[in-house]
C-alpha positions as CSV (number, residue, x, y, z in Angstrom):
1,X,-5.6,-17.7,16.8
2,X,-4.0,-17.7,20.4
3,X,-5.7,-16.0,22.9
4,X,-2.4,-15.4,25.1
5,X,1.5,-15.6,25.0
6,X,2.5,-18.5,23.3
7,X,4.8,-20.2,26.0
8,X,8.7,-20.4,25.4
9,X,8.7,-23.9,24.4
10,X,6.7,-23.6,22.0
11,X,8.7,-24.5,18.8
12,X,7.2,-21.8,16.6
13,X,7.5,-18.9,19.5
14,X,10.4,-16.2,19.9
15,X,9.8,-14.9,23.0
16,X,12.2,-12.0,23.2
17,X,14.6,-11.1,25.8
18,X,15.4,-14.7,26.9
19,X,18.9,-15.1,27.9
20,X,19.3,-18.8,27.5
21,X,18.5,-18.6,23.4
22,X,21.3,-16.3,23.1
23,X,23.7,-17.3,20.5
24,X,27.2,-16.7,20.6
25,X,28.7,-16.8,17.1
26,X,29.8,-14.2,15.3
27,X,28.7,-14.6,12.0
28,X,27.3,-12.9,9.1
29,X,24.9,-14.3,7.7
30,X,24.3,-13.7,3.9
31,X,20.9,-13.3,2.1
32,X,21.4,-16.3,-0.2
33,X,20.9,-18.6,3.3
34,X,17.5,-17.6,3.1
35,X,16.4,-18.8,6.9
36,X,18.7,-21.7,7.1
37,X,21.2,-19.9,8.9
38,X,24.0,-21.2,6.8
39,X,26.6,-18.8,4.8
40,X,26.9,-19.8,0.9
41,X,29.5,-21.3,-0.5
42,X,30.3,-17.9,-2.5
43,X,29.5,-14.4,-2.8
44,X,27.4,-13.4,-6.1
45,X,30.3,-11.6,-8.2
46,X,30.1,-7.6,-9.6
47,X,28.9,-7.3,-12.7
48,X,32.7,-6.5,-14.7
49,X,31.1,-3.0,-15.9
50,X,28.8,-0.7,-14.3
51,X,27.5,2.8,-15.0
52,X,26.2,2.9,-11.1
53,X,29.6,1.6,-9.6
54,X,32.5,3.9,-9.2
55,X,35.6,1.9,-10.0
56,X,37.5,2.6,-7.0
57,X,34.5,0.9,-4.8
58,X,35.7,-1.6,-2.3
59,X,34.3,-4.7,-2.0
60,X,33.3,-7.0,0.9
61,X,35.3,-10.2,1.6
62,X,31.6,-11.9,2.3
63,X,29.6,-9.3,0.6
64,X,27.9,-7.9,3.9
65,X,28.4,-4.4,5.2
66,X,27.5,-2.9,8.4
67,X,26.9,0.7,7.9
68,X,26.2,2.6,12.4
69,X,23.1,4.5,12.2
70,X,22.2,7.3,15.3
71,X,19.8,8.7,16.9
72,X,19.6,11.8,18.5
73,X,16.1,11.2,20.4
74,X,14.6,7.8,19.3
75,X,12.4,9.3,16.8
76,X,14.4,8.3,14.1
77,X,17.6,6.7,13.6
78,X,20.2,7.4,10.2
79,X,23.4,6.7,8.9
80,X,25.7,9.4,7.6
81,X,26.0,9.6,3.9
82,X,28.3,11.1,1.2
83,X,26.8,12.6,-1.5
84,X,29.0,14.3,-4.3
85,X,31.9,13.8,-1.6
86,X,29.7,15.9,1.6
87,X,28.7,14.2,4.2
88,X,24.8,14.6,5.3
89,X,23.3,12.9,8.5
90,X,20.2,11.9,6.9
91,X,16.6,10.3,8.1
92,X,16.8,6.1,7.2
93,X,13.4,5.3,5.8
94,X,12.5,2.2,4.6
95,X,8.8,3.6,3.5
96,X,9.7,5.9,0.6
97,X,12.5,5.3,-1.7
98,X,14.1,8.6,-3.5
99,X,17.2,10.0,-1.2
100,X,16.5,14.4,-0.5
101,X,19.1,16.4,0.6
102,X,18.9,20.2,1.7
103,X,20.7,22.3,-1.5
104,X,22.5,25.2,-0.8
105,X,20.2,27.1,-2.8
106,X,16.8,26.2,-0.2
107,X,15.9,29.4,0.9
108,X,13.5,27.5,3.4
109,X,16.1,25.3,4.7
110,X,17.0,28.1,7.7
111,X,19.4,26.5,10.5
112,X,19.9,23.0,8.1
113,X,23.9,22.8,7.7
114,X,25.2,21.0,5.9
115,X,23.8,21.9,2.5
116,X,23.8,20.4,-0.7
117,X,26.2,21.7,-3.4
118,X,26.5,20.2,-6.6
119,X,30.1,19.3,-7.8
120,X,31.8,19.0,-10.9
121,X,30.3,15.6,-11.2
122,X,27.3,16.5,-10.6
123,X,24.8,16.1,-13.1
124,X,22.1,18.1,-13.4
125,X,19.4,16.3,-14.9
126,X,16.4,19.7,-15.4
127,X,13.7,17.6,-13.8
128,X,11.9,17.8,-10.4
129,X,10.6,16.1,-7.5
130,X,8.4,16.3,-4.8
131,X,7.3,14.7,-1.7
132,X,4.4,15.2,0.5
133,X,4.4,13.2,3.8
134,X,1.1,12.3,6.4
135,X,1.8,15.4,8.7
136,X,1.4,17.4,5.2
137,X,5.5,18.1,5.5
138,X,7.1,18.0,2.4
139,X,10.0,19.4,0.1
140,X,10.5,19.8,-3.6
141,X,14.0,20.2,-5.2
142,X,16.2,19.4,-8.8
143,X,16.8,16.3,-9.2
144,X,20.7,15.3,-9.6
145,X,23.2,12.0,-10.2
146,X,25.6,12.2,-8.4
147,X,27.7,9.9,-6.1
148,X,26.0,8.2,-3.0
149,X,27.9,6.4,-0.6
150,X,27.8,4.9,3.1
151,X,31.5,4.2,3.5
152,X,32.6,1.1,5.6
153,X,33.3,-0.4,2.5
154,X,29.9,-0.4,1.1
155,X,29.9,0.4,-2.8
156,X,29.9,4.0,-3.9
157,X,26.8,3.8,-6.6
158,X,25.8,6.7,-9.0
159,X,22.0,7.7,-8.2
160,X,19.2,10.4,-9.1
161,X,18.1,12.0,-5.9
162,X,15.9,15.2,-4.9
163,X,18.3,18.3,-4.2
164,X,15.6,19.9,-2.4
165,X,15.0,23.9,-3.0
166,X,11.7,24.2,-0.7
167,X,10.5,22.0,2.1
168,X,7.6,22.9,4.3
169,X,7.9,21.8,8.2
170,X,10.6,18.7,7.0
171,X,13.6,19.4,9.1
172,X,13.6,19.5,12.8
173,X,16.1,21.5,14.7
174,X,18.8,20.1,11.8
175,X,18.6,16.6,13.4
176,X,19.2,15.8,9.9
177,X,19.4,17.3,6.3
178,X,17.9,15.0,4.1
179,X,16.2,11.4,3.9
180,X,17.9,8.5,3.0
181,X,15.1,6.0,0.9
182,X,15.8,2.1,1.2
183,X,12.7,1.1,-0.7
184,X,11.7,-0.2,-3.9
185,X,11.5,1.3,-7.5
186,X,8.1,1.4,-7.4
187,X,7.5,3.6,-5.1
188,X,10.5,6.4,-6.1
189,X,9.5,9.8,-7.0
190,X,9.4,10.5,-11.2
191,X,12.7,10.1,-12.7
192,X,14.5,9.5,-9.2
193,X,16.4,6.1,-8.4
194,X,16.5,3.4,-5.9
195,X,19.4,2.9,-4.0
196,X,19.1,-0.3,-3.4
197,X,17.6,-1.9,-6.3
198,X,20.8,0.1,-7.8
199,X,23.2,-2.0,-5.7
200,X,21.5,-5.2,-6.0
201,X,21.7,-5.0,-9.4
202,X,25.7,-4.5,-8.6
203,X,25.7,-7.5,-6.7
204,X,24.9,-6.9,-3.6
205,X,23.1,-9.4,-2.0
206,X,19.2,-8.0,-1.7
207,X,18.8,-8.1,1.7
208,X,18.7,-5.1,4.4
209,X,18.5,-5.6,8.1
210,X,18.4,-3.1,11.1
211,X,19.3,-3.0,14.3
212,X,17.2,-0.2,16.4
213,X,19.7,0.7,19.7
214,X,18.8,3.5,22.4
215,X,22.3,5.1,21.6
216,X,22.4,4.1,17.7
217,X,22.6,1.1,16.2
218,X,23.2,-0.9,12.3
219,X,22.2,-1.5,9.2
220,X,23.6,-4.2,7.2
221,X,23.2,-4.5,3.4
222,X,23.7,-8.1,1.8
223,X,22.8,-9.8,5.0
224,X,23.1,-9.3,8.5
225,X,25.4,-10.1,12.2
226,X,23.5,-13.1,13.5
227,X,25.6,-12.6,16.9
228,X,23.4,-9.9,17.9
229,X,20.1,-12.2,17.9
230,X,19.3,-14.0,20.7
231,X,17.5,-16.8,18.3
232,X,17.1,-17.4,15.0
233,X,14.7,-15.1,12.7
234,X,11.4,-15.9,12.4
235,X,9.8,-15.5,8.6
236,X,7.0,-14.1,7.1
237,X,6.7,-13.6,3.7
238,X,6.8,-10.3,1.9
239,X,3.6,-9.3,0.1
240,X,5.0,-8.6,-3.9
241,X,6.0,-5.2,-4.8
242,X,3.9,-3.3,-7.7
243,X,2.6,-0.4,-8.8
244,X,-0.2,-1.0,-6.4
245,X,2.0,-2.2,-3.3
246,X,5.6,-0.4,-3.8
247,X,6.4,-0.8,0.3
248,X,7.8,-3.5,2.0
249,X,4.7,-4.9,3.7
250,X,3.5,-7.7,5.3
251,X,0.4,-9.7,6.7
252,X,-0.7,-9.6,10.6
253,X,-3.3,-12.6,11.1
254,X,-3.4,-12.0,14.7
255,X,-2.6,-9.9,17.6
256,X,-3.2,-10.0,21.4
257,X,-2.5,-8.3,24.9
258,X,-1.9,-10.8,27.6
259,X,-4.9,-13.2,27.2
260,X,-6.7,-10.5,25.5
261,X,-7.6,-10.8,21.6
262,X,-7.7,-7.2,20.1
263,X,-7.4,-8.2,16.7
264,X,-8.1,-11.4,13.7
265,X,-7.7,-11.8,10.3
266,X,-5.4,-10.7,7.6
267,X,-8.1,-8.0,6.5
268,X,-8.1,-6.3,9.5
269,X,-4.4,-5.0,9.6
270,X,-4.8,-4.4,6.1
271,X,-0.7,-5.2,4.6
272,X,1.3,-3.7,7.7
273,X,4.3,-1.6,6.2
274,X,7.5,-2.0,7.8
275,X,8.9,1.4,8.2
276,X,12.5,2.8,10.0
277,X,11.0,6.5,9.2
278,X,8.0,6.1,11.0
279,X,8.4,6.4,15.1
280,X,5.3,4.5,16.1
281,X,3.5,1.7,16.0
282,X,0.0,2.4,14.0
283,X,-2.5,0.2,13.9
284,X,-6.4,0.5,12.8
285,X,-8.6,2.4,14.4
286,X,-10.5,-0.7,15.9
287,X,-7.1,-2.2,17.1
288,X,-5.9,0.5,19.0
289,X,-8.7,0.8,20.6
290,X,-8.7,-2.9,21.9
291,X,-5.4,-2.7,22.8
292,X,-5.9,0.4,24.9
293,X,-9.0,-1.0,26.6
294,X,-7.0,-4.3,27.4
295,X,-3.6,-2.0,28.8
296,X,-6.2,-0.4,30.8
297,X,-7.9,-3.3,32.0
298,X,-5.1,-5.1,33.0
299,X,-4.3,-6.0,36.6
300,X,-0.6,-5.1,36.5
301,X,-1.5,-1.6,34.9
302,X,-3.8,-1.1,38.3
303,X,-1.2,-1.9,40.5
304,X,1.2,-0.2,39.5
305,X,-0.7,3.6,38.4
306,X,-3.8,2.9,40.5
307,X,-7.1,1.6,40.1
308,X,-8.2,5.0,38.2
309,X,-5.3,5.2,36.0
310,X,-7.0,5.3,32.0
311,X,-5.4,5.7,28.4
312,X,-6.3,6.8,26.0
313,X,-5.5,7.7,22.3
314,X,-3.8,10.9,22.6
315,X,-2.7,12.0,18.7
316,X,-2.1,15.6,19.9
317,X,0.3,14.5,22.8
318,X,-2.1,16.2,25.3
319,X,-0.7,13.7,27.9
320,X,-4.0,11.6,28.0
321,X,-1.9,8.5,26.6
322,X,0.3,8.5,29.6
323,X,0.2,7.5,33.3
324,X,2.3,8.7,35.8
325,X,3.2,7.2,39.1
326,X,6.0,8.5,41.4
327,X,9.1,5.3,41.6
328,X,7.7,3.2,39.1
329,X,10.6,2.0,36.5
330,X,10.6,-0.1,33.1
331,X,11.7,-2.8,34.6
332,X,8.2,-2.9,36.6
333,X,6.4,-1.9,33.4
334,X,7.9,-5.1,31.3
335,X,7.1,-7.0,34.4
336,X,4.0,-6.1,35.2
337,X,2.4,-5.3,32.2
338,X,1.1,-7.6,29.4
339,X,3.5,-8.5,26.3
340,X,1.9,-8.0,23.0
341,X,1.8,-11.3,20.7
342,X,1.5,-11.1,17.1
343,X,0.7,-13.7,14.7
344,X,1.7,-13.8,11.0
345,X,1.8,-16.2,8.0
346,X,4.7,-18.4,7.9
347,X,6.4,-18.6,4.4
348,X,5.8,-21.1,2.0
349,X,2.4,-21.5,3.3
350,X,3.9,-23.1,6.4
351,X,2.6,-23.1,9.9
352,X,2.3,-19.3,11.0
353,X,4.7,-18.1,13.3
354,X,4.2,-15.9,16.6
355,X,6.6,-13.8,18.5
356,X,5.5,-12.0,22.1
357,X,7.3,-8.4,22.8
358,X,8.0,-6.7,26.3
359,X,5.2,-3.2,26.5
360,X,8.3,-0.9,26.2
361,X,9.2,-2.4,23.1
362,X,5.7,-2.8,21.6
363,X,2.9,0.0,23.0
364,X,4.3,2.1,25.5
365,X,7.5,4.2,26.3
366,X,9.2,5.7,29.4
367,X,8.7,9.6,29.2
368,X,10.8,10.0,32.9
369,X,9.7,10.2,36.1
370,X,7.4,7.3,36.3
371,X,6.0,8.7,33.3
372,X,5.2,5.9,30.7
373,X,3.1,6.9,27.4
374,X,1.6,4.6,24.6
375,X,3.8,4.5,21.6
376,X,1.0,3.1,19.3
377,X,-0.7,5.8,17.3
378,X,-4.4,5.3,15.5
379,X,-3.6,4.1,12.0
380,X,-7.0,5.3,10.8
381,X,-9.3,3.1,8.6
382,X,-7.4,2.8,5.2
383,X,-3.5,1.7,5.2
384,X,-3.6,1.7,9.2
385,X,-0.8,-0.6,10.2
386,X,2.6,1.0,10.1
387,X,5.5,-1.5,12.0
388,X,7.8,1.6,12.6
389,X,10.8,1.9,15.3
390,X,8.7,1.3,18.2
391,X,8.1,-2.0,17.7
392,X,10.9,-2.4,15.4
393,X,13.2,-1.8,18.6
394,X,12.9,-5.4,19.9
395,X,14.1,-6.8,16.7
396,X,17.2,-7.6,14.3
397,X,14.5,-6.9,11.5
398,X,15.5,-8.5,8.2
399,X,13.9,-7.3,5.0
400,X,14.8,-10.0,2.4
401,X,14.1,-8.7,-0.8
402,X,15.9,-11.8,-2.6
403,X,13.7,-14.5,-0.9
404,X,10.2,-12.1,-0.6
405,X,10.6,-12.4,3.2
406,X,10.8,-10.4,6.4
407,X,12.6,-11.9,9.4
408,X,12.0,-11.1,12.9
409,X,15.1,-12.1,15.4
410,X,14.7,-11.2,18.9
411,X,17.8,-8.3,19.5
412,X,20.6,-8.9,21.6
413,X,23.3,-6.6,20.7
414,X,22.0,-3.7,21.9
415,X,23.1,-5.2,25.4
416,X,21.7,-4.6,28.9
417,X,20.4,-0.3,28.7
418,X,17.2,0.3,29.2
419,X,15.3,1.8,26.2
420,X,16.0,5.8,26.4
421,X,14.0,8.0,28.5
422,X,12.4,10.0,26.4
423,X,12.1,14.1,26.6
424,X,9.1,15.0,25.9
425,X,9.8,18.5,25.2
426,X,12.1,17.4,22.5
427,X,10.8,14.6,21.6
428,X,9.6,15.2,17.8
429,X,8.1,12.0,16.3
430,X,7.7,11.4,12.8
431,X,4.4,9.9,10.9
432,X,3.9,7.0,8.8
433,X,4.0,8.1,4.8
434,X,1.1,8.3,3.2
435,X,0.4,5.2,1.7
436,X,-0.9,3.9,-1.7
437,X,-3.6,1.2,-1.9
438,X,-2.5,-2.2,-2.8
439,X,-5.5,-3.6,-6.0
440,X,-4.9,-7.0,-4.7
C-alpha cells in the first residue's frame, strides 16, 4: 500500500484540483461507455408500453438528463420534485431507496409547507411504511402511486412512495419536505418502489452521477457531463446488491494522511457506502482515530494553529474537533495541511487505483473565522465507513449500476469558490442510515 501521495505522474493517480488535466469538451457521456470515455453509437430505446411511464414523457436526444440539486447549508443537497403535479424540495439520498413526502394530514409535520395531497390520480394503496434513521429520526405514512418527476426532460414514472403522517425529529427548519431515494430495490421499504430501478427498466441508461457545488450543483441520470471533470473517472467496482448488501458500496484497501498510514486492508473499512444523505465522512473507529493523531501530528497543522493545537473526535459538536486561529484561510489549510489518499480495487481485477484529496474536501471544513473543524465522524465498529458529501465534494461521483462500478473524476465545474463557510449555529448535519450487514 503507499505510504504517501502518489505523485501526479503516476499513471493510476488523480490528483485533484490540477489545472493542467482539465478537459475541455463538452460532452455527455452515456453509461453504456463504461470508462472508455466514448458515447455509443445509440441510445437503448423505451420499451413501446409502460405502466410506469406517462405517455406524454419527453425523451432525451442522447438519453442523459441533468436534473440542479441545492443546498441550503452543505448538509445536504436535493433536487426539486413533482409528485402528483406539487412540487417538494426534497433530501437526495443515495443510501435508502423509498421517496417520503410530508401529507397534509401529518399532524407532526408543524412549519413543513409544502404538504402532500393526494390527487385524483392518486392511488391509495392501504399499506404502510416506515423509516427509522441513525439519529433515531424517523416518519411513518400511507403509502401511494402516484406520479414522480424531476422535470428537465427526465421521464415522469408512476411510483409507490411513503406519504408520511408522523415523523419524529426528520425535518429541519422545512429545509425540505420529504426524501428523495436513488437506491436499489433491495433496500426499499415493504411494498414501496425504486425510482430508479423504475426508470432503468424504461430505458434509462443505469447510471447516476453527482456533482456536490457550495451553491448547488447536478445530478445526471443515464450518464454524466464529462466537461466538468478535470480527468477522466477512476473505477472501482461496485460490491453486488442483495438482500444482504442493498447500498451502493464499495471496497477501501488503503488510506493515508501525508506519509502517514491510518488504515490497510479491505476488512478494515468494512464495504464503504456511498451516500449523498449522509454529511460526513465516517470511517471506523480505529481510522478516525489515526487520522486525527496524524492531522494533529502534522507539521503544517503546528504552524498554522500552534504547537498546542489538538483534535479530537467531537460527535456532540462541543467544538473539540476544531482549531481556531485568527487570519488563517482554506487556501492555507489545502496548502499546508496533508491530502488524504485512498486506495481501492481497480475493476476487473486490474491494478488498484488511488486518488489524493485537498483536507477541506476530505476531513476538515471551514466554520469562519479561522475556524476549521474535522468533517469525518467515528463510524463505530460495525458498518463504519460512510463516503457521504464531504468527501463526495471533490468528485463528479459516478454510480454505474449497468457496469457494477463507481467512478471517481476529480470536479471542475463547480469553478474557482471556495467550499462554503459553514454556520455553525445553523449548520444541521445529517447521519449515515443505519445499515444492514452484508453475509458475504
Amino acid at each position: 500500500m503507499p505510504r504517501g501521495e502518489v505523485p501526479a505522474s503516476s499513471p493510476r493517480a488523480l490528483v485533484i484540483a490540477s489545472p493542467a488535466m482539465f478537459r475541455r469538451a463538452l460532452l455527455l457521456v452515456c453509461a453504456a461507455c463504461g470508462s472508455s470515455g466514448n458515447h455509443p453509437s445509440g441510445t437503448p430505446d423505451a420499451p413501446a408500453t409502460s405502466d410506469a411511464v406517462t405517455p406524454d414523457s419527453p425523451v432525451s436526444a442522447d438519453g442523459v438528463y441533468a436534473i440542479p440539486l441545492t443546498t441550503p447549508d452543505d448538509s445536504f443537497w436535493g433536487p426539486q420534485v413533482m409528485i402528483g403535479g406539487q412540487p417538494f424540495m426534497m433530501d437526495l439520498d443515495t443510501g435508502s431507496t423509498t421517496i417520503g413526502v410530508a401529507a397534509a394530514s401529518c399532524t407532526q409535520c408543524t412549519g413543513v409547507t409544502p404538504l402532500y395531497t393526494p390527487g385524483t390520480g392518486a392511488v391509495d394503496e392501504h399499506m404502510m411504511a416506515s423509516t427509522t434513521y441513525a439519529d433515531n429520526s424517523g416518519w411513518s405514512g400511507e403509502i401511494y402511486k402516484d406520479v414522480v418527476g424531476l422535470g428537465h426532460g427526465s421521464p415522469d414514472l408512476q411510483v409507490d412512495f411513503a406519504s408520511m403522517t408522523r415523523q419524529r425529529q426528520f425535518f429541519y427548519e422545512n429545509q425540505y419536505q420529504g426524501i428523495f431515494g436513488l437506491g436499489a430495490p433491495e433496500n426499499a421499504e415493504p411494498n414501496t418502489g425504486s425510482y430508479f430501478d423504475i426508470a432503468t427498466k424504461a430505458g434509462l441508461t443505469g447510471v447516476m452521477a453527482f456533482e456536490l457545488c457550495p451553491d448547488g450543483g447536478t445530478m445526471w441520470l443515464g450518464g454524466f457531463d464529462a466537461s466538468k471533470a478535470s480527468a477522466a473517472p477512476l473505477y472501482t467496482p461496485l460490491i453486488p446488491i442483495s438482500d444482504n448488501q442493498p447500498f451502493y458500496a464499495i471496497d477501501i484497501s488503503g488510506m493515508s494522511i501525508g506519509g502517514t498510514v491510518v488504515g490497510t486492508g479491505a476488512a478494515t473499512f468494512q464495504e464503504p457506502v456511498v451516500d449523498t444523505g449522509t454529511t460526513y465522512f465516517y470511517l471506523p473507529t480505529g481510522v478516525e482515530t489515526a487520522v486525527i493523531d496524524a492531522i494533529n501530528a502534522s507539521t503544517g497543522f503546528k504552524a498554522l494553529f500552534g504547537s498546542t493545537a489538538h483534535l479530537q473526535d467531537d460527535p456532540n459538536d462541543t467544538g473539540i474537533g476544531c482549531a481556531t486561529m485568527a487570519g488563517v484561510t482554506g487556501a492555507m489549510v489545502d496548502a499546508s495541511l496533508p491530502p488524504m489518499t485512498i486506495t481501492m480495487p481497480g475493476v476487473g481485477g486490474g491494478a488498484d487505483v488511488t486518488v489524493s484529496v485537498k483536507p477541506l474536501q476530505s476531513y476538515m471544513y471551514d466554520a469562519g473565522g479561522g475556524k476549521f473543524c474535522l468533517g469525518i465522524g467515528d463510524g463505530g465498529t460495525q458498518d463504519a465507513t460512510t463516503m457521504g458529501d464531504q468527501i463526495m465534494q471533490a468528485f463528479v461521483t459516478i454510480i454505474d449500476v449497468q457496469h457494477q462500478q463507481v467512478g471517481w473524476a476529480p470536479d471542475a465545474g463547480c469553478g474557482p469558490a471556495p467550499r462554503r463557510v459553514r454556520d455553525m449555529t445553523t449548520f444541521h448535519p445529517h447521519p449515515p442510515k443505519r445499515h444492514r450487514r452484508s453475509a458475504r
